[in-house]
C-alpha positions in Angstrom: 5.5 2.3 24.2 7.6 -0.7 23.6 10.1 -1.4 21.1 8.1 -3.8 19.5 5.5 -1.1 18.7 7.6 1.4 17.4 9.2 -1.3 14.9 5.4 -2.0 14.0 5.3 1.6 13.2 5.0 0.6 9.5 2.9 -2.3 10.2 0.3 0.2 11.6 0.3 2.1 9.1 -0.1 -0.6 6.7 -2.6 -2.2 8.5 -4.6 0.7 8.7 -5.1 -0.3 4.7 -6.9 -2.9 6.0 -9.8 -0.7 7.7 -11.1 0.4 4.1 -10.6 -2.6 2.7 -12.7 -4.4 4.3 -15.4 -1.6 3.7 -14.8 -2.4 0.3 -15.3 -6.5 0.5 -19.2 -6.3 0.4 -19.1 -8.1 -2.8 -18.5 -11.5 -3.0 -20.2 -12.8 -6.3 -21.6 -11.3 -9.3 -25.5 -11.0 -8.9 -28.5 -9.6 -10.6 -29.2 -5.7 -10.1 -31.8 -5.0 -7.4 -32.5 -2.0 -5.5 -30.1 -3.2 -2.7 -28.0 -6.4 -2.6 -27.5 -8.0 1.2 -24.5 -9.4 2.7 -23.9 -11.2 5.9 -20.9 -11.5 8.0 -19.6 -14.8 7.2 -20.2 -13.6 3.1 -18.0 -10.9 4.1 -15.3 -12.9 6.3 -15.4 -15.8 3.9 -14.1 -13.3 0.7 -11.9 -11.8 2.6 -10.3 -15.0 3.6 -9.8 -16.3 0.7 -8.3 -13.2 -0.9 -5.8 -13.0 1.9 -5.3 -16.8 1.6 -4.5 -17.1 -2.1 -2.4 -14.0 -2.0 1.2 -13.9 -3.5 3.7 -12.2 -2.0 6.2 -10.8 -4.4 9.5 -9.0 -3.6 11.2 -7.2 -5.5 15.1 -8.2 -6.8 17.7 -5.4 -5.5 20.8 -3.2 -6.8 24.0 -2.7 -4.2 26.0 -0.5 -4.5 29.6 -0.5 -2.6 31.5 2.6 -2.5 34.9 2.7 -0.6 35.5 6.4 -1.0 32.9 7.0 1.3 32.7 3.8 3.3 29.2 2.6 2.5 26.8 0.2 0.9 23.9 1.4 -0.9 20.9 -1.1 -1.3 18.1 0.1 -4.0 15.2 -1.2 -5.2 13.8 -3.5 -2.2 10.0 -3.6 -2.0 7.5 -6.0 -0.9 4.2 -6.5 -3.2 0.8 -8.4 -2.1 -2.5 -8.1 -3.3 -1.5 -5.0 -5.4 -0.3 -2.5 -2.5 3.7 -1.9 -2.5 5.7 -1.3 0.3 9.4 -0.6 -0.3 12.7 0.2 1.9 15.0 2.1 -0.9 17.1 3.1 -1.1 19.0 1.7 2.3 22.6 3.1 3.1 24.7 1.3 5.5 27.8 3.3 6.4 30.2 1.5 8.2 32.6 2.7 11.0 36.4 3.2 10.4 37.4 2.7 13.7 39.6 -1.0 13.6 38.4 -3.8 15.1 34.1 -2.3 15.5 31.5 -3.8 13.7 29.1 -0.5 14.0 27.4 0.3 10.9 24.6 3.4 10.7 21.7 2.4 8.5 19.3 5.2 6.4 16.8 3.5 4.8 13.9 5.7 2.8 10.3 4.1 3.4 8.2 3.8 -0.2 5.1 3.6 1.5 2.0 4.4 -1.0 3.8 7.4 -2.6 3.9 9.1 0.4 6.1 12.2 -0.5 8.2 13.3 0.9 9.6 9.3 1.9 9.4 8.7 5.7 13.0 8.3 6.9 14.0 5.1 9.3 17.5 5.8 10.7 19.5 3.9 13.6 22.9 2.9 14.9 23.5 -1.3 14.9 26.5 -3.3 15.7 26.9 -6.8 13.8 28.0 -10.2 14.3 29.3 -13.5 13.0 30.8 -16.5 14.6 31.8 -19.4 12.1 31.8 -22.0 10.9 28.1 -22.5 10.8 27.4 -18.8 12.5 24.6 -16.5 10.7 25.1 -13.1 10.0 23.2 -11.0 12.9 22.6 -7.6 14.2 24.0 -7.7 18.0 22.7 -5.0 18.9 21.2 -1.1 18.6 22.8 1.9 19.9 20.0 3.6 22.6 18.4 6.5 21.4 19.7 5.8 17.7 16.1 5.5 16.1 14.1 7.7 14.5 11.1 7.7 12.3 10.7 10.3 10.1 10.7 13.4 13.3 9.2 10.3 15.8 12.6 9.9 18.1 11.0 7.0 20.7 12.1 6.3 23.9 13.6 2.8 23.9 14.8 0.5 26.7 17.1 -1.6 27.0 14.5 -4.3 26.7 12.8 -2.7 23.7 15.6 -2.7 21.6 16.5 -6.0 22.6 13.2 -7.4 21.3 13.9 -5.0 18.2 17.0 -7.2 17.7 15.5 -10.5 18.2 12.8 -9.8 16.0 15.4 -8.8 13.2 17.4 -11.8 13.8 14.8 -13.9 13.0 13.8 -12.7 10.0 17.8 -13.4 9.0 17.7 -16.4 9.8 14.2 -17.7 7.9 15.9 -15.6 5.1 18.5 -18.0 4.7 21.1 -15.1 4.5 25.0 -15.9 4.5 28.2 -15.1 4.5 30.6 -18.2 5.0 32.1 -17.1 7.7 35.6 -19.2 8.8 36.3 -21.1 12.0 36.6 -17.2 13.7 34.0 -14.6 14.5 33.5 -10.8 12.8 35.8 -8.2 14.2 35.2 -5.9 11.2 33.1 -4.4 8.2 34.2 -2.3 5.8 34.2 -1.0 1.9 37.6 -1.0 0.2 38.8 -0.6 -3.3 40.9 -3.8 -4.2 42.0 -3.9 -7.6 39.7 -1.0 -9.0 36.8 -3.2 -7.8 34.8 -1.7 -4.4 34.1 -4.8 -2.3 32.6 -5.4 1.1 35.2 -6.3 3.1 34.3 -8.7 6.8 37.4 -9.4 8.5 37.4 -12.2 11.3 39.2 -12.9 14.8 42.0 -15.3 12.5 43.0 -12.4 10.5 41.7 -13.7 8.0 39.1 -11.7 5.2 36.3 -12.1 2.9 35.6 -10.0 0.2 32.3 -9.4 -2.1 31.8 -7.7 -4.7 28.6 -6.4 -6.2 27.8 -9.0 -8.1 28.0 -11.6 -4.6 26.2 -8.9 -2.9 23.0 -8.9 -5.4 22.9 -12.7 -5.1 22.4 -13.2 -1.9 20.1 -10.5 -0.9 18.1 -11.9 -4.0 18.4 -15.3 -2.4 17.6 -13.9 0.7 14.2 -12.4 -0.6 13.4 -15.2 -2.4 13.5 -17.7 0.4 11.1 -14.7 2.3 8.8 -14.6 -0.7 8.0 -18.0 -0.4 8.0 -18.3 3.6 5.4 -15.4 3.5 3.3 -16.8 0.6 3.3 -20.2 2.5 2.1 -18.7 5.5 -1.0 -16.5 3.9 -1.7 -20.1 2.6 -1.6 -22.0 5.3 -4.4 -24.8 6.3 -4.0 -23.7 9.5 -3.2 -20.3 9.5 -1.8 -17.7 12.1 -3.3 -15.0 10.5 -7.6 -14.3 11.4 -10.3 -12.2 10.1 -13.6 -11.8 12.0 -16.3 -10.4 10.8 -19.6 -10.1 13.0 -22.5 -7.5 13.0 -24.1 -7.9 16.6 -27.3 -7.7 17.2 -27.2 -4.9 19.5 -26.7 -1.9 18.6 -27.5 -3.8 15.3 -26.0 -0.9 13.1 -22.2 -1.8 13.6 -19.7 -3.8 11.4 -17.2 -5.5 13.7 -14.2 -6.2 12.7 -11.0 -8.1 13.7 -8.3 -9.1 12.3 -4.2 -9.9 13.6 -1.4 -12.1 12.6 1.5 -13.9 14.8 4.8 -14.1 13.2 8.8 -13.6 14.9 7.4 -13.7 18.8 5.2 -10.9 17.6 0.9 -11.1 17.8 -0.4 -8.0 15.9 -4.0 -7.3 15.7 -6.2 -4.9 14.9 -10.0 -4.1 16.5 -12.3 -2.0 15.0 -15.9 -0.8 14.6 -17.7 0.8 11.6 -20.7 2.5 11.2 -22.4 4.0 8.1 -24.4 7.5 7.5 -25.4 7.4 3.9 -22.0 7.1 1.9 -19.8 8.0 5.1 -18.2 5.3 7.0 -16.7 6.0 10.6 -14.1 3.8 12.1 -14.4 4.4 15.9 -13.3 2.2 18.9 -10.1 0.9 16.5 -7.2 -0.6 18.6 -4.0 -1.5 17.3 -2.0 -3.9 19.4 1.3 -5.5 19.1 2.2 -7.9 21.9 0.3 -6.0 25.1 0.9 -2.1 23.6 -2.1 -0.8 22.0 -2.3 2.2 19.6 -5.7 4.0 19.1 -7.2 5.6 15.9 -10.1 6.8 14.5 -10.8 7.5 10.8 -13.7 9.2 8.1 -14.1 8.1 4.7 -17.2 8.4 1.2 -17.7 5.1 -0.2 -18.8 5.0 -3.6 -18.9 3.3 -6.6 -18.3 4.0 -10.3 -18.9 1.8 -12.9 -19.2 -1.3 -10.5 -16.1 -0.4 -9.3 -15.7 0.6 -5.6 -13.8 3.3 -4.2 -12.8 5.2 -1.1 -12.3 9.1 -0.6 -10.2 9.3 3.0 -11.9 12.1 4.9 -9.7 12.1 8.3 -7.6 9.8 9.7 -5.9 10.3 13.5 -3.8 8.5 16.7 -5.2 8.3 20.0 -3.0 9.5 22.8 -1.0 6.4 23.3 2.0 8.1 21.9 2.4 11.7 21.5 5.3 11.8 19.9 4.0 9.3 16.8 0.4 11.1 17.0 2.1 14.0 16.1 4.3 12.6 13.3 1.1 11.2 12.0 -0.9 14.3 11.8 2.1 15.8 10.3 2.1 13.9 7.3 -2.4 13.0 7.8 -2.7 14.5 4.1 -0.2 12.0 2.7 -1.7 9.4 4.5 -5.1 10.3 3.6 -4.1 10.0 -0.3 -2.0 7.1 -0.2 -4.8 4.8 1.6 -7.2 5.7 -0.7 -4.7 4.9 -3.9 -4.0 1.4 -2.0 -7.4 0.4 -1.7 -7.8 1.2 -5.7 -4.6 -1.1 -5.9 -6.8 -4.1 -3.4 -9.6 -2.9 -5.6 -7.5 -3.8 -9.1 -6.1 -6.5 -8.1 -8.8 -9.0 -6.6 -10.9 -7.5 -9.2 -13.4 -6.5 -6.7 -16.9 -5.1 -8.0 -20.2 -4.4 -6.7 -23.5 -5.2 -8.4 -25.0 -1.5 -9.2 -23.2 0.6 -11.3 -23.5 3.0 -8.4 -24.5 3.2 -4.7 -26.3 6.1 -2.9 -26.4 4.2 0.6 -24.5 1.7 2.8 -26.7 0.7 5.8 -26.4 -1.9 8.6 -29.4 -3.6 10.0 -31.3 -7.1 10.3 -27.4 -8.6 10.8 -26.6 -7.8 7.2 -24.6 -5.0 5.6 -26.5 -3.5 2.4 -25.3 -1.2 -0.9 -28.6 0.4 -2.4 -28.8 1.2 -5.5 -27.8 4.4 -6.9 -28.4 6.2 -10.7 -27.7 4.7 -13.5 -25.8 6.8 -16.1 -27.4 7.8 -19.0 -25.1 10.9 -20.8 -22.9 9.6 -23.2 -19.0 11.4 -23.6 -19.2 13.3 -27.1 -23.1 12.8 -27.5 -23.9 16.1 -28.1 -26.9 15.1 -30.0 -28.7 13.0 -26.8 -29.7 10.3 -29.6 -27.1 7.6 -27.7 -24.4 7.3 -30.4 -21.1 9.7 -31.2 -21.3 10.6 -35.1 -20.3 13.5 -37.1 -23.9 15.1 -36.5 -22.3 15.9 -32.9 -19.6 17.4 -34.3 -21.8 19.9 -36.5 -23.7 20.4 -33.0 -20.9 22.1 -31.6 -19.8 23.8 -34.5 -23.3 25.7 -34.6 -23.2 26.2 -30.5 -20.0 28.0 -31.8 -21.6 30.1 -34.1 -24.3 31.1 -31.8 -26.6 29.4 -34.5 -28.4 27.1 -31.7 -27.8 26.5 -27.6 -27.2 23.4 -25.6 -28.9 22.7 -22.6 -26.7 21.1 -19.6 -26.8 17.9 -20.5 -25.5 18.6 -23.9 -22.6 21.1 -22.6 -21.1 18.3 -20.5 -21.9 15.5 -23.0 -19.6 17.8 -25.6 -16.5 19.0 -23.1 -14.9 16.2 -24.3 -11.5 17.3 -23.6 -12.2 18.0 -20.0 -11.4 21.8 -19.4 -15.1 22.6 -18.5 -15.5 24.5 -21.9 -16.9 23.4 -25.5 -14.8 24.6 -28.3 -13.8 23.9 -31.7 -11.3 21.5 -29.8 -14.2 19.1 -28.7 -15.4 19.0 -31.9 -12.0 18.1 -33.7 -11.5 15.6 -30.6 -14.8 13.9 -31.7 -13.9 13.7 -35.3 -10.2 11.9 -34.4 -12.9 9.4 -31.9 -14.5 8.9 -35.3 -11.7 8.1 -37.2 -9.8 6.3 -34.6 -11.8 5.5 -31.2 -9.1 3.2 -29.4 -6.2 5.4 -30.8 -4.5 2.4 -32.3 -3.5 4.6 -35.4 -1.9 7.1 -34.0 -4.9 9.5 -35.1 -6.5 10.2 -31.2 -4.3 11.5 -28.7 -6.6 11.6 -25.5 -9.8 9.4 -25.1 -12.5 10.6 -25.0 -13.6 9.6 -22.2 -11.8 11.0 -18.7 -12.2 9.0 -16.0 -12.4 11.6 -13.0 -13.7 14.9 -15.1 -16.1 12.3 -16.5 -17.2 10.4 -13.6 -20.7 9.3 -13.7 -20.8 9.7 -17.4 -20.7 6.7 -20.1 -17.3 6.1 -21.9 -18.3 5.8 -25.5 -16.1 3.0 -26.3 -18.0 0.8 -24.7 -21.1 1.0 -26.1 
């Protein structure tokens, strides 16, 4: 497996995001209720386009951190943000070496990737290099057998790591990043204490140095993300992109969603193939290829579909590598749980911001067929949260309701014990009834007077929210 694969380690599993995502794109307008709503292929290609397409990409501004005691620069903060999903590198320690006259520096760098806990950690060994007057800053090279994933150790060549460093090169140089080098080239790289201040110190083939301090440092790596904000905004919103998304549903087997998408960026094609099919509210991803350049990774994933108050969700089920790469296959399955959570709170994040919703208020079915994709209809709710009474409004008569279920002066049937937990700890006590008398007296909990809503979301689910009656 090739260098270039292993440095798309995070790409994969970023793009694996993209799987459920697209699962979620059904919708692409608001329409009338019905007992199922259709959509083609080209409905579901053309939203997704222009979601992708009038994306913004956002990163985040940066904190550094020089420290001469110990011979290292500390980056925190850095993250990436695009169409709601966050991916970070913080923070990111270079330590530098204290041999004279050596430009080697060993980077650590924690990987915020959808609250994956513990972080992944992305370490290697790099040399550095600068030749002036006009010379950029760049990595020369990576020490063999320096890199490591989290437990993944690949197996680089020679040639793997050199397209590592070309690839990292580039994205210095459309960065803009820049150190004003003299008329010399970089000999040296260190943190020193000079006049109580801890500076980066670069020191070039005239004997002559450069210092920056903190201050320097934050501006240009804030420059540098700045200038990579916009490149990679411009480039999701390209006329003519190098970025696709194709959507098809063939005709045979006829009960497939086909999907490909990929992008071309830095000497690097990425795309990803994959097929999903449907069995009531599971969705299977099966025959799913992840290429970069000519290496291909393998995966397979499970996942419910729903939807909750025309809002769709995911509930990852399973999620594995093929055999490509043991070692990474492994490292995945080690960490599958993490995975498993974090896709399904990035696709909430897609979800939030696109403001993505489906026509029922629930779904009990997604099915292929006739070369359309189609969400049937499920229940409508009908219990209201702290309607103990069943007569569609919260009052103080509910509150007596409960007091007398207290008492063992009447019973509730089921529908009026969940309609009265309203503090969500599968009993009904005198608590429910005092939480429905603060909702009386202060439903949105502007004054101060409710604490909790009534309504919870996930003990809740399926249930009305009575603040938006």
């Amino acid at each position: 497996m090739s260098g270039r694969t292993h440095s798309a380690t995070l790409r994969l599993l970023s793009a694996i995001i993209a799987v459920p995502v697209l699962l979620l794109s059904l919708s692409v307008a608001s329409v009338s209720a019905a007992d199922q709503e259709d959509y083609s292929a080209a409905q579901i290609q053309d939203w997704l386009v222009d979601k992708i397409s009038g994306a913004t990409v956002e990163i985040t501004d940066a904190t550094v951190s020089p420290n001469s005691t110990d011979n290292y620069m500390l980056v925190n903060g850095l993250s990436l943000n695009v169409l709601g999903v966050s991916i970070g590198l913080s923070p990111i320690k270079f330590t530098f070496d204290t041999a004279p006259g050596t430009t080697k520096v060993a980077i650590l760098a924690e990987l915020e990737l959808f609250d994956i806990s513990p972080r992944p950690k992305i370490a290697c060994n790099a040399s550095v290099g600068c030749e002036g007057p006009d010379g950029m800053l760049e990595v020369t090279g990576i020490d063999s057998g320096s890199v490591q994933i989290g437990s993944f150790e690949p197996t680089l060549s020679e040639d793997d790591l050199n397209a590592i460093v070309d690839v990292v090169n580039q994205i210095i140089e459309a960065s803009g990043l820049s150190v004003s080098p003299p008329d010399a080239y970089l000999t040296g790289i260190c943190v020193v204490d000079q006049g109580g201040t801890d500076k980066l110190k670069l020191t070039w083939s005239d004997e002559s140095e450069t210092y920056l301090e903190r201050g320097e440092l934050e501006a240009k790596i804030d420059g540098m993300a700045g200038a990579l904000e916009t490149k990679a905004t411009d480039y999701l919103g390209a006329e003519s992109p190098e970025w696709w998304v194709d959507v098809e549903i063939p005709v045979t087997p006829g009960d497939e969603l086909q999907i490909d998408a990929g992008f071309a960026a830095f000497d690097v094609t990425t795309s990803l193939s994959a097929t999903v099919t449907f069995d009531g509210l599971t969705a299977t991803v099966t025959g799913t290829e992840f290429a970069v350049n000519s290496k291909t990774v393998t995966f397979s994933a499970e996942a419910e579909v729903g939807c909750s108050d025309y809002v769709p969700y995911i509930e990852m089920q399973s999620f594995a590598l093929g055999n490509e790469c043991p070692g990474l296959r492994d490292y995945v399955g080690e960490v599958e749980g993490d995975i498993l959570t974090a896709i399904g709170d990035a696709v909430d994040d897609v979800v939030e911001n696109t403001e993505l919703t489906w026509p029922f208020y629930s779904i009990n079915a997604i099915t292929v067929e006739s070369e359309t994709v189609a969400l049937h209809e499920g229940e409508e709710p009908y219990l209201i949260v702290g309607d103990v009474g069943l007569d569609g409004r919260v009052t103080m008569v509910d509150v007596l309701f409960i007091l007398q279920y207290r008492a063992a002066l009447i019973t509730l049937n089921e529908d009026q014990l969940r309609c009265a937990d309203t503090n969500a700890d599968g009993r009904v006590t005198m608590a429910d009834a005092l939480h429905i008398m603060q909702f009386r007296a202060d439903p949105d909990g502007s004054l101060g007077i409710l604490h909790k809503p009534l309504y919870d979301p996930v003990f809740h689910h399926g249930m009305i929210d009575p603040l938006t009656l």
